[in-house]
N, C-alpha and C positions, 0 to 999 in steps of 0.2 A: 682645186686652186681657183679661184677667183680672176675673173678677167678684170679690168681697170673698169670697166663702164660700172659692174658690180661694187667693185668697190667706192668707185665714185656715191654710188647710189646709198649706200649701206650710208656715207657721212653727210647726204644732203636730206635725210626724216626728219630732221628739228633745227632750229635757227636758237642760237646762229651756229653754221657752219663749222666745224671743228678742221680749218684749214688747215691748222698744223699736223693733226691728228692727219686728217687726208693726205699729207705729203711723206709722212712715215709710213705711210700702208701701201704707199706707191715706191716706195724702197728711195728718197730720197734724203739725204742727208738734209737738215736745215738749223743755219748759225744767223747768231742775231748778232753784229757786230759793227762801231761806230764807222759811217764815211761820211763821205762828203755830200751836206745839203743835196746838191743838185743828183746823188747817186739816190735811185729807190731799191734795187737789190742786182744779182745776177744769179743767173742758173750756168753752172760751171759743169764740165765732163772730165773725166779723169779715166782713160782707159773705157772702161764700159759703164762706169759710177757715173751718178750726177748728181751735184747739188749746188743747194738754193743760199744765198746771202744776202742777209734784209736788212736793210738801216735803221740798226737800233734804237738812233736819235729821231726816228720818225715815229709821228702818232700811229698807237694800235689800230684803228681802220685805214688807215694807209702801209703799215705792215699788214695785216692781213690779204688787203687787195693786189701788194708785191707778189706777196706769197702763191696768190691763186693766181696772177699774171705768169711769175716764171712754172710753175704747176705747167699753165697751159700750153705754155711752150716747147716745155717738155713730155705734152700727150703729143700736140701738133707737130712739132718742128723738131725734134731730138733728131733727124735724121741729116737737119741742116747746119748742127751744132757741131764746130769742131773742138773748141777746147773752152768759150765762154760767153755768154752773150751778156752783157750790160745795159740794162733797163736806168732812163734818169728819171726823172723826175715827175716826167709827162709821158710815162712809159714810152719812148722810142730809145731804138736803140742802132747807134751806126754799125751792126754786125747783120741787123735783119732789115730789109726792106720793109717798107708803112704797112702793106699788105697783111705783112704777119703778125706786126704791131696792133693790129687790128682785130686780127683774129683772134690771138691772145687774149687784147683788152674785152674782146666781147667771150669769149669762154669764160674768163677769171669773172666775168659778170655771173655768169649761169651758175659757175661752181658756186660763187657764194649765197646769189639770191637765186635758187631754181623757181622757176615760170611760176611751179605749181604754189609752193611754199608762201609768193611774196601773191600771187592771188589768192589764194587762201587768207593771207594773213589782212591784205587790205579789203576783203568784205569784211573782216571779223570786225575790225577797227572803221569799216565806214559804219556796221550795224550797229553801233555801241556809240556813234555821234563823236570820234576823237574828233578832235577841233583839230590838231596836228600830225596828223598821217603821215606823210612825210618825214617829219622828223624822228616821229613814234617807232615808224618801221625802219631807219636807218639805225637808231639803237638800237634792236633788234635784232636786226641782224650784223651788229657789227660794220657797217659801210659809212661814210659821210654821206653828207645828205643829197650832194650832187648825184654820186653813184647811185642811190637809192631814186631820187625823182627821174634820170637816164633811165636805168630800166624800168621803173613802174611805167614809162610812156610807153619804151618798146613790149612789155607786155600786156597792157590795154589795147595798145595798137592793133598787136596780133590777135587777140579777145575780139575785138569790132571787126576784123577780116572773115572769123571764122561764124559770127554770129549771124 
């Protein structure tokens, strides 16, 4: 049997990210179904079950990045979940403290764009002269272009630390 980190690994070889694919292998249920604007999903428990509900009226890289938000929460935090945590809009949520808003928000980063992948993918695309990296790499991997220009600093940053 597969531990999580394995199977995390198995869906982050090629971009973009097969989030959904990654939340079914981690035994989570996940429903696309409409709410409200300011709602981006929640990750609900049911007895020992958990699953994920993503606002279908949102753009696909903002459901995906739902997705890998309550994902995280549910590696992280599943132990501080009683019955549902509600993510809005700016992922925070009045059931978790900032702290873990944070931590999520930066996992659900890693799950979708991992370190190695979005470095890899921006020398390919700085060697080849794209005029728009940025937004090249954000279709790409599925993200908006904010999410995608956030971590490509956090992982350059980390690149110039280590060099």
């Amino acid at each position: 049997m597969d531990s999580q980190f394995d199977t995390i690994q198995k869906y982050q070889r090629s971009i973009p990210v097969d989030i959904r694919g990654l939340a079914s292998a981690l035994g989570l249920d996940l429903y696309e179904i409409p709410m409200a604007d300011s709602i981006s999903g929640t990750l609900s428990r049911k007895g020992r079950r958990f699953y994920i509900q993503v606002n279908s009226k949102h753009h696909e890289n903002r459901k995906r990045f739902t997705i890998a938000h309550e994902i995280a929460h549910f590696l992280l935090h599943a132990d501080l979940i009683v019955s549902e945590v509600v993510d809005d809009a700016l992922y925070r949520s009045p059931q978790m403290p900032s702290p873990y808003e944070s931590q999520a928000n930066a996992y659900a980063a890693e799950l979708l764009m991992p370190r190695n992948l979005v470095a890899d993918r921006y020398d390919q695309l700085m060697r080849a002269g794209e005029p728009q990296v940025v937004a090249r790499m954000a279709q790409d991997f599925g993200v908006s272009q904010q999410a995608m220009s956030i971590r490509l600093s956090n992982v350059r940053q980390v690149e110039m630390r280590w060099a």
